[in-house]
N, C-alpha and C positions, 0 to 999 in steps of 0.2 A: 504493500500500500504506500509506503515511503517514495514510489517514480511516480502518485495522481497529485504531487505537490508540487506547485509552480512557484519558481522561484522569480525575482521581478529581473528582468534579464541586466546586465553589468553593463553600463557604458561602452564602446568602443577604447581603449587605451593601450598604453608600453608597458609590459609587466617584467619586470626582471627581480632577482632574487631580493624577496624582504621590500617590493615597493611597486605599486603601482600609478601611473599616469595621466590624467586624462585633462579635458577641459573645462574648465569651471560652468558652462552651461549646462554638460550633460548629465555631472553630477546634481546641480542644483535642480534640474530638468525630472530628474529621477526622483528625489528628493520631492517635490512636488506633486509629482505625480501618483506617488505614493500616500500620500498623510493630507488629503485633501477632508476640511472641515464643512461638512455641509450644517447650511440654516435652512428648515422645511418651514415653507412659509405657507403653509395648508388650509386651505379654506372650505373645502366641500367631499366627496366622495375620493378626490383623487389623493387625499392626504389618508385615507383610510389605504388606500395600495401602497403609499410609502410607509406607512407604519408596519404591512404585512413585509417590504424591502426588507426595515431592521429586523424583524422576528428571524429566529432560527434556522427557517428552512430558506429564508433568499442570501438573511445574514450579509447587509452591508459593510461589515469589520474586514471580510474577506479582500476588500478592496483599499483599507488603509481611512475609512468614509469611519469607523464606529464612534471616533467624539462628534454628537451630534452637539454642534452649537447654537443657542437659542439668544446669541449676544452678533451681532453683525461685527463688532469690533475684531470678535478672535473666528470666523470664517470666513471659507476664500469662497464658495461655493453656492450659491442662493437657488436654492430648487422651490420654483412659485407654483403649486400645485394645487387645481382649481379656479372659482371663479373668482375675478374680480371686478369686484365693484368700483365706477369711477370715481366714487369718494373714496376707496382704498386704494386708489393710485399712487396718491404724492406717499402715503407711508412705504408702499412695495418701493417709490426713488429713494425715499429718503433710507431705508435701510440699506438696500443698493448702494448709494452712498457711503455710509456707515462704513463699509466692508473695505478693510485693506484689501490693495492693488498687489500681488494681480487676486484677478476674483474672475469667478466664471456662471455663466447661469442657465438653468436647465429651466423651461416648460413643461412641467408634466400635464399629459390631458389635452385635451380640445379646449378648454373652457382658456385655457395659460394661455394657449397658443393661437387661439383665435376667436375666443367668445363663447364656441360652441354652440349649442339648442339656443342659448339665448340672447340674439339677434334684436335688442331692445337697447331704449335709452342710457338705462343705468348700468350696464355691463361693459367694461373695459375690451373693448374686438381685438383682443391677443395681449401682452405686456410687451412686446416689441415696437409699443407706440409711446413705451415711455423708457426701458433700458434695452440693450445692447441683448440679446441670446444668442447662448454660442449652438444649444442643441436642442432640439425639438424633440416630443415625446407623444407620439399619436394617440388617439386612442380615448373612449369614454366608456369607464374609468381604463386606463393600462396597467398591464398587466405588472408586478413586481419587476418580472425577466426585463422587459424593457427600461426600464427605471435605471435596473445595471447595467444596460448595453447605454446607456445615456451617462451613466460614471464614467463606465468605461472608455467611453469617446471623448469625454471631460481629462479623463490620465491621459490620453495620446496626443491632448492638446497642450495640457499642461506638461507632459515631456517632451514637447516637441518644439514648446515655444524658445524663441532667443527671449532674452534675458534684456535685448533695450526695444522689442517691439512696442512693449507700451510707451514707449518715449518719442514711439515714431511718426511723423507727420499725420500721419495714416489715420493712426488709431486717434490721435487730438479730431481729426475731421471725424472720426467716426464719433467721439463722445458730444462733440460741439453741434453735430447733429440732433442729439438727444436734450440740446442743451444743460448737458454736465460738462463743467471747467474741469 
């Protein structure tokens, strides 16, 4: 049973006796990818399938996800899952906000991602009309397994990112769009 255990694979590096090499992205890369702090920010049925995520049989710890943080100050991660209400908007920015850089964010559900069944005045039509989402989660309600393949795509991003992309023109146009400084 000892070979169903995946180990998080080793940067690229120069290994020679008693030292190994590499470059400070891909360790920190790893590093992040690994010990990512998610905030579930749950408002209706689809915060009911990320609570079945933590439970035992889907087990989010398995990903490096188990300190669930309910403080946006000490998570990178904000999974908005369910409806929002357009008077709950500025709170979903404002803790967005909250959230040291880098941060990343997950839509779980129809309802996160695009309103969902409810196609009315008071319903926020996705949270992409007020922060940045890296990854989208189909589905009314979705399934746990998805939930982790939506971690999962969250570690590849955050191991893959360079280290001054946030600092790059790019990404300023992509926040000043949303109007965040």
């Amino acid at each position: 049973m000892a070979s169903d255990i995946k180990l998080a694979e080793a940067p690229p590096s120069y290994d020679g006796p008693g030292f190994q090499a590499t470059s400070f992205d891909k360790i920190i890369g790893l590093a992040r990818a690994n010990s990512l702090w998610p905030l579930p920010f749950a408002t209706s049925c689809c915060g009911i399938e990320f609570m079945a995520t933590m439970a035992a049989r889907y087990d989010i710890a398995r990903f490096g996800s188990e300190r669930i943080s309910f403080s946006p100050r000490q998570a990178d991660m904000l999974l908005v899952a369910g409806t929002i209400a357009k008077k709950m908007a500025p709170v979903v920015k404002q803790v967005y906000l909250q959230m040291a850089e880098p941060r990343w964010v997950i839509a779980i559900g129809a309802c996160a991602s695009s309103g969902g069944i409810f196609d009315t005045y008071s319903v926020l039509q996705g949270i992409d009309r007020i922060i940045p989402v890296d990854v989208y989660v189909p589905g009314c309600p979705p399934r746990p397994e998805q939930i982790l393949e939506a971690v999962m795509q969250v570690q590849e991003l955050a191991h893959n990112e360079s280290l001054r992309r946030r600092n790059s023109d790019e990404y300023q146009k992509l926040l000043a769009s949303y109007s965040i400084q």
